[in-house]
N, C-alpha and C positions, 0 to 999 in steps of 0.2 A: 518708637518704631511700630508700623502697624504692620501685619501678615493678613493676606488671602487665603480662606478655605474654602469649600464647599462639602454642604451639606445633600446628602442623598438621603427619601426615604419613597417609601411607595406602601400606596394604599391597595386593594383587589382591581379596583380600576384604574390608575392612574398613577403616576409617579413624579418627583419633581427633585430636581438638584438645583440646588440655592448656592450662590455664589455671596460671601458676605468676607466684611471687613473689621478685624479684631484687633485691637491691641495686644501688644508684645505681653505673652504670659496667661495668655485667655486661655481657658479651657473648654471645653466639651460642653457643658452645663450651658456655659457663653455663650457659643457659636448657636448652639438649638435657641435659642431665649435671641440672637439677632435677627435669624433664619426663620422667625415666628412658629415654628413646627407646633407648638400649643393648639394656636388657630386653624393651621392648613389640616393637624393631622390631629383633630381631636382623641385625647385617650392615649395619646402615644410618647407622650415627652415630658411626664408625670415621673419619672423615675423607675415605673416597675417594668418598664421593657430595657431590652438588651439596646446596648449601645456600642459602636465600636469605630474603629478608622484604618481603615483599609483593609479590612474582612479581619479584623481581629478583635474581639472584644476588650473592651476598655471599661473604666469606671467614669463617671461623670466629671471629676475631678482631674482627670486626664488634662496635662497641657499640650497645649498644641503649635504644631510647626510648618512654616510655610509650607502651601501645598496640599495640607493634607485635607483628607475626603474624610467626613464624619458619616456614620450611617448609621439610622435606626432601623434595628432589625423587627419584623413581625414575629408574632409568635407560629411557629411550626403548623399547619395543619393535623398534618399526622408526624408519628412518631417514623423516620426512617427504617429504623431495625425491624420494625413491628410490620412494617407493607413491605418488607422484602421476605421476610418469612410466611408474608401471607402471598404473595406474588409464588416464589418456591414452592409450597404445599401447594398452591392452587394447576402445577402444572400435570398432564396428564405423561404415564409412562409412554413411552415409543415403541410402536409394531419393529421397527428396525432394530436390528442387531447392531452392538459394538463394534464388530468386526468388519460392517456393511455388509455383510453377506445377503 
């Protein structure tokens, strides 16, 4: 028996979701190595980035089941916690009162 998944990743300019065809009991590792992501997406399907299917992260070893969307994740720019506490501290106090008075 064979399953459809597709594969999503994105690069700073561009992105692409591949549509590929596995045999029954394929994994993660499979689907990237049909979906050629090596080629398209140099650097990124190496193993040391996050990998997941359907916003969850997964292990490469992961099997997979009809349907499902594998996604390689980019690594963060900035840290989230870090630019909301700098976002927060960066704001200036208010002439207005609490009370709107």
């Amino acid at each position: 028996m064979r399953l459809r998944v597709s594969v999503a990743f994105a690069l700073p300019d561009s992105q692409e979701v591949v549509e590929v065809e596995l045999a029954e009991g394929a994994t993660i590792a499979d689907a990237l190595a049909a979906a050629r992501v090596a080629e398209r997406m140099p650097g990124y399907a190496d193993g040391r980035h996050a990998v997941g299917v359907w916003s969850r992260r997964r292990d490469l070893a992961t099997k997979l089941r009809e349907g499902d969307r594998v996604e390689v994740y980019r690594p963060l720019q900035a840290d989230p916690k870090v630019a909301r506490r700098a976002r927060a501290g960066a704001k200036t106090s208010s002439t207005r009162s609490r009370s709107g008075r």
